[in-house]
N, C-alpha and C positions, 0 to 999 in steps of 0.2 A: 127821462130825467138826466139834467148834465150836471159835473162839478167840475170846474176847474181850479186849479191851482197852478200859480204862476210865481217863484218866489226867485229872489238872486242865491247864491249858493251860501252855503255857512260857511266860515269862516275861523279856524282856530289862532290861537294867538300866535304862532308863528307862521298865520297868514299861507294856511297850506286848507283846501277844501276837507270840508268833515267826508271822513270814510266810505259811510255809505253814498252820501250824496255823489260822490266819486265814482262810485263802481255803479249807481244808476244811472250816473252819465254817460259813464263808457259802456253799456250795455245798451243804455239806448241808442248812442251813437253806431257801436255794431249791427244792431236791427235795422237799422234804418239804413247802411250801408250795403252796395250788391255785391260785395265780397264776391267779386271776377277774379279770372285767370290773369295773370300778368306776369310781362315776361323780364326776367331776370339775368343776366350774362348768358343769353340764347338757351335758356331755360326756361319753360311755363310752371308760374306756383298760381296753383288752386288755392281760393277762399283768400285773397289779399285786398290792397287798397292801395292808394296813394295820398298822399300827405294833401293834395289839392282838391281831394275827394270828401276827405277826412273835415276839411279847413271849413271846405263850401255847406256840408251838410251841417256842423256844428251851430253856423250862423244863423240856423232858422230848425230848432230840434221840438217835436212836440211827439208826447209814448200816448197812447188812450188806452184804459183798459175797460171794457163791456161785459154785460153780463145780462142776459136775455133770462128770465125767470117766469112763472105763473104770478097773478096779483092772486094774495091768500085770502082777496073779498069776494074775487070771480076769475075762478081760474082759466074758463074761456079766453083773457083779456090777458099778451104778453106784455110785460112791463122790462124794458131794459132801460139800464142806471150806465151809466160813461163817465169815467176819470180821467181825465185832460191834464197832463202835466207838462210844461213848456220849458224848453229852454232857449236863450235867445243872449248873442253874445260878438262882440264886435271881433274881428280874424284876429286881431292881435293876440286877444283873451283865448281865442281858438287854439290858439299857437301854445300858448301858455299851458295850456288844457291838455294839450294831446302829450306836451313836453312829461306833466305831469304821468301820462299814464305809461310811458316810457320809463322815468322812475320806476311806478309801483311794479315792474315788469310786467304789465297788462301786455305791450305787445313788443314786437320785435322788427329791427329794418333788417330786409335781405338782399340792401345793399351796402352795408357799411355804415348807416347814418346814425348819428346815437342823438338827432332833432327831428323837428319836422322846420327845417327850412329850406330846404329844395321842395319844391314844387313835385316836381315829379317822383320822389323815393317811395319806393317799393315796405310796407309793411304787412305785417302778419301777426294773428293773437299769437302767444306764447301760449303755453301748458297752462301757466297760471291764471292768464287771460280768459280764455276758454272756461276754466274751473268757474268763475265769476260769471262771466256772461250765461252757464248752462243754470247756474243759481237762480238766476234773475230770469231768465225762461221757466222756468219751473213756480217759482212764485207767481209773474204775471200770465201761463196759459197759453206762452207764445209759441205758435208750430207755424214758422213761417218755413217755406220749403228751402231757399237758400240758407238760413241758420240752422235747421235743419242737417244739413250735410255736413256743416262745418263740424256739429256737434258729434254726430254718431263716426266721425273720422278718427283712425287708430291712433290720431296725435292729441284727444279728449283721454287723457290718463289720469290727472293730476288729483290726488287725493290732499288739497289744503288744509292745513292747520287753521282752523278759523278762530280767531285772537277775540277776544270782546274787549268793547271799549266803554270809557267811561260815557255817557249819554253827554253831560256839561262840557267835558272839552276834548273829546276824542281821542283820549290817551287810552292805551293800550292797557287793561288790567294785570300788571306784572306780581303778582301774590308769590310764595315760595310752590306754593302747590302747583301756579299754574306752570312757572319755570320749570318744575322738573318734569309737566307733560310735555312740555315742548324738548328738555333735553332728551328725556326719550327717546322722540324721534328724529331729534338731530342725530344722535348718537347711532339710530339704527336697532328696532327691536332684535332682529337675528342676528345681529353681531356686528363689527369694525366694519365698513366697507372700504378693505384695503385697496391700494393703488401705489404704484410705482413713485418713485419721485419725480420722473419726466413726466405724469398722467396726474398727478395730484392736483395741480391747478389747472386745469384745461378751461380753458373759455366758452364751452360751448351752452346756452342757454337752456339746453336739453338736460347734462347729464342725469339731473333730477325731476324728470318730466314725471315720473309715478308719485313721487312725494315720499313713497314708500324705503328707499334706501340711504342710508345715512351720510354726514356728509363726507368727501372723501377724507382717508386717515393713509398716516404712510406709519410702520414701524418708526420706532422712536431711537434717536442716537443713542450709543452705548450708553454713556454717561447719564441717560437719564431711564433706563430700560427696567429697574428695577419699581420706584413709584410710580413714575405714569411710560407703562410700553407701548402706548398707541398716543399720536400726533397727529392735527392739520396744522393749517395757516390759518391766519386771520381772511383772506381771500378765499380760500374754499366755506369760513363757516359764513361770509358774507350773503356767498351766493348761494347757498341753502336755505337761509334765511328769508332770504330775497323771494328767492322760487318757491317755495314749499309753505311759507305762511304768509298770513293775512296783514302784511306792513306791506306800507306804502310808498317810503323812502328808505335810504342807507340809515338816516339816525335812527329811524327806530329798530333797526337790523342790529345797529350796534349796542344800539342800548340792552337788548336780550341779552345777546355775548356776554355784557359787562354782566350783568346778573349771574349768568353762568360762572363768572367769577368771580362776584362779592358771594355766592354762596358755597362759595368751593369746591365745584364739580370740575373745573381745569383751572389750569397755571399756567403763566406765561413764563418759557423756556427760553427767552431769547434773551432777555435781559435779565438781570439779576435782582432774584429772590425780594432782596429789600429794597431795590430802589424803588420811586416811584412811580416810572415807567410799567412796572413789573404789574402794575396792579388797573390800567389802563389797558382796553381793549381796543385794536390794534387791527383794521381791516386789508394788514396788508399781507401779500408774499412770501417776505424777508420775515412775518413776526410769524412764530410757532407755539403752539398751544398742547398743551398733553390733559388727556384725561385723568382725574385724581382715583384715588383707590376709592373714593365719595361717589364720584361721578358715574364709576364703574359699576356702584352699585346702586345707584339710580339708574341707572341706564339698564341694568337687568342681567349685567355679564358676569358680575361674581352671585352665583347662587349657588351651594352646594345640592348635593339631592336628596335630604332629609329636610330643604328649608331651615338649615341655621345659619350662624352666623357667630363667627369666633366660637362653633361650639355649643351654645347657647340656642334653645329653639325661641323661633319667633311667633308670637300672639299675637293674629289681626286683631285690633281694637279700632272700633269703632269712635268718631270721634264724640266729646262729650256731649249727652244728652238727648244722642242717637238712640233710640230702642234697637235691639234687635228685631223686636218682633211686629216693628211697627212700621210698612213702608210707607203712609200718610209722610209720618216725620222723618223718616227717612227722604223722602221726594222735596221735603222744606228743606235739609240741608244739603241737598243737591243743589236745588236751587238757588240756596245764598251761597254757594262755594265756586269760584269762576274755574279751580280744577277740576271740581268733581264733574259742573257743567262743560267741559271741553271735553273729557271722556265720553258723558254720557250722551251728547251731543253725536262723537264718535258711534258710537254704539246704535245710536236710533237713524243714525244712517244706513249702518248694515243692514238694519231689520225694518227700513224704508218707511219707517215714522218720524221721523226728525220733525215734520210740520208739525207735529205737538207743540215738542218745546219751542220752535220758533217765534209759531201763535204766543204761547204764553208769556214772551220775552218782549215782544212787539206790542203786547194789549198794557205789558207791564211802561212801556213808554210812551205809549197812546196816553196812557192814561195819566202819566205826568205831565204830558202837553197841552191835554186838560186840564188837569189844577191850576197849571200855571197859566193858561190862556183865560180864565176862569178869577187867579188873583189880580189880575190887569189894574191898575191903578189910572185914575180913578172909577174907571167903569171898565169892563172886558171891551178889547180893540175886537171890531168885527171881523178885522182882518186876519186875526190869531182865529178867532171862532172860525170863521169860514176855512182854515188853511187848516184846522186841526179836525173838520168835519169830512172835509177832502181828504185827509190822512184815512178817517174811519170808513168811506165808500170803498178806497183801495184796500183796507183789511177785508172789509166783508164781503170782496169781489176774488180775493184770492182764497179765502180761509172757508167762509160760513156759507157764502152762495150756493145754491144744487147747483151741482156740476164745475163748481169753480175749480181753480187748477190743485189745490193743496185740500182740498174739502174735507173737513174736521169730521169724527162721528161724536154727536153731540145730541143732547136730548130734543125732540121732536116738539115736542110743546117752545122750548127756546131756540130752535129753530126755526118755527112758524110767524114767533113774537119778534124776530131779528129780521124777519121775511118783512111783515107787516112794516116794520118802521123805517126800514131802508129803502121801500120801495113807495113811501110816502113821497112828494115836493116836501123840497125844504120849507117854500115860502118865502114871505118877505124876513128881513134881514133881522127884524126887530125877534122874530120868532126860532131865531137859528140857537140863540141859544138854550131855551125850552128843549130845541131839535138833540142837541149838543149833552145835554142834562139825561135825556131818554138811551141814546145811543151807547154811553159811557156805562150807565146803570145795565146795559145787557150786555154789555164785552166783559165787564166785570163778573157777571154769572157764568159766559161762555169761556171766562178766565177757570172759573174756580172749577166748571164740568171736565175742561183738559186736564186741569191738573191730577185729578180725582182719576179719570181717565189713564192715566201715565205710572200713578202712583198706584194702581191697582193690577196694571196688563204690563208697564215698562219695567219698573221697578225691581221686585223678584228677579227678572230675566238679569236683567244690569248687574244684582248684586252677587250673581254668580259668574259676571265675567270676570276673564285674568285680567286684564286689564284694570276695571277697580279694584279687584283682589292687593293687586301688586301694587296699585299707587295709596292703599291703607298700609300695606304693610311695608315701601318704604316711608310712610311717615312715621309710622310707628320705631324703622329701624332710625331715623333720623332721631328721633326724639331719645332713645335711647343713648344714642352717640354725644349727645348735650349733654345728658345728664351724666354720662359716664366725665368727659370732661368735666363738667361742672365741680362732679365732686373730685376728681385728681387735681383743679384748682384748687381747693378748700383745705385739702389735705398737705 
């Protein structure tokens, strides 16, 4: 049984490719590349490319993913299903494409070039690139032996911020809770990562290859040592941005910043207090930023060691309508919170379940793609059917397949019934919807088995990490700091 799917890429409205569709194209474009030795100022780098390499393979790009199974009618009888995705794109648009993944820092020239229009320039994934690319190996199953190397190589570090986006137009969910995960680790869980003022802006694509270390800070001039002691540039928190999470260009790099200042975790030092300048985030050199006494304490630096604050102890509270003793509802408001899921997200990374929550994020879009392919006016387009049924062969070939690469543990009776209907022919075209109708009604069950699954084995574990610990109990100290203003207003 084949499916293909063949679509032109999405489009957001300032005319930049949706996210993922991005980072599946540059993943499949590195598979499909033989990332040879090449040689550099009479240097050989291992696992590279050339921009003519890059140009030529984009113009004719097709991923398939397989999956060889028993038929649950007669298991004698192997039945394999194939997901064919194509991309196909004239050199210019190539050009365009690869300019793009240069942006997102997918990869890197290790000859000076910051395009791909020389023919012959030398590139290479970055840290960040690699992070992506080992993502989308892990989903689709892929062990081919030259990706292979690239990946288990001691420059595979990068621990990415993975940002979620809005599904309708691929914006980045900037909530206050998710802001302050990310300043978090902007700022550096174990403290300032200080640096000299000649080391502070360094150029090098690397310095933040772990993800792990915050971005650089230099001590803060006299004059300002007392409210914020620790500074960067606008260029150093660029390039952290850049390198350590999941954006794709400068503006949405900057647009975080700015958040980190309309919520007043840093201040801009360079220019004055009220102007308007002051309140614009500023990805340059020349502009300096300090952490606030706010920031600090988001960030985790000012904690005494009884856990107070000004004195006063602090009360994790759970947010409203949370049970303590209930992680069912507890795992619902993980779920709707894009901070709580960027933690916990973290978290089932460590303990090497993440394809939970994945699954359940993916089936949760699947299944919008359905309604909507499903509300088609005046009749469902077969082309959305077919294209959103090809979505669900690729879910059930990474996720629910025996042996597929992310393989769920899920009840056996609904995995036998998922067996059964994936491993049917679609049929003629008039029938894909019926196909379509059946499909969705078992993702929705093997939706609601993860969930149940997470919220029973994930959950507990989670809600005894520091980590959620400390991101309930700066909201709580947040809220506290409102209210305390609020009423010094009033008064």
């Amino acid at each position: 049984m084949h499916q293909t799917s063949s679509r032109l890429l999405r489009q957001t409205d300032d005319d930049r490719p949706f996210t993922r569709d991005l980072k599946d194209l540059f993943s499949t474009l590195m598979v499909s590349l033989p990332l040879t030795p090449h040689r550099v100022r009479f240097t050989k780098v291992e696992h590279t490319f050339t921009t003519d390499e890059a140009l030529t393979n984009l113009g004719s790009l097709k991923f398939s993913q397989s999956n060889r199974m028993p038929d649950p009618k007669d298991p004698s009888r192997i039945v394999t299903t194939t997901t064919t995705t194509t991309f196909s794109m004239a050199k210019e648009m190539a050009r365009t494409v690869c300019n793009r993944f240069v942006e997102a820092r997918f990869v890197e020239s290790l000859d000076g070039k910051t395009d791909f229009s020389s023919r012959s320039s030398v590139w290479q994934l970055s840290p960040k690139g690699m992070r992506v690319l080992t993502r989308f190996c892990q989903r689709n199953g892929i062990h081919q032996r030259h990706v292979n190397e690239l990946l288990d190589s001691p420059r595979n570090t990068m621990q990415l911020v993975i940002l979620e986006r809005v599904p309708d137009n691929d914006n980045i969910n900037i909530d206050r809770g998710t802001i302050e995960v990310v300043f978090r680790r902007f700022c550096g869980e174990e403290g300032p990562n200080l640096k000299s003022t000649a080391t502070a802006d360094s150029e090098s694509i690397h310095d933040y290859a772990t993800g792990l270390v915050g971005v650089h800070m230099m001590r803060s001039r006299k004059q300002f040592e007392k409210d914020t002691p620790y500074m960067f540039t606008g260029k150093s928190a660029l390039d952290w941005l850049m390198d350590c999470c999941m954006v794709v260009n400068r503006k949405e790099a900057c647009d975080i910043a700015q958040q980190f200042m309309v919520h007043q975790l840093i201040v801009n030092l360079t220019e004055e207090r009220n102007s308007p300048a002051a309140s614009r985030f500023q990805p340059l050199k020349t502009a300096h930023y300090g952490v606030t006494e706010k920031g600090m304490r988001i960030a985790g630096w000012v904690r005494s060691p009884n856990g107070s604050i000004n004195g006063e102890p602090v009360v994790v509270k759970l947010p409203p309508g949370v049970a303590r003793d209930s992680n069912t509802t507890r795992m619902s408001q993980i779920i709707h919170d894009p901070a709580q899921r960027l933690v916990f997200r973290e978290f089932l990374q460590e303990t090497h379940c993440e394809e939970n929550l994945t699954f359940y994020l993916e089936v949760r879009s699947f299944l919008l793609d359905y309604n909507s392919a499903k509300r088609s006016v005046p009749a469902p387009r077969l082309d959305l059917i077919r294209e959103t049924l090809a979505s669900a062969y690729s879910l059930y070939n990474a996720f629910l397949a025996p042996g597929s690469p992310c393989e769920l543990n899920i009840d056996h009776n609904l995995r036998n019934a998922l067996a059964s209907r994936m491993t049917r022919a679609v049929g003629e075209d008039t029938e894909m919807i019926a196909s379509l109708d059946e499909v969705a009604t078992l993702f929705d069950q093997a939706q609601t088995s993860v969930f149940k699954l997470m919220a029973s084995d994930s959950v507990p574990k989670f809600s005894r990490d520091p980590k959620y610990i400390r991101m309930l109990e700066n909201r709580t100290n947040y809220d506290q700091m409102n209210a305390a203003f609020s009423a010094a207003s009033v008064s």
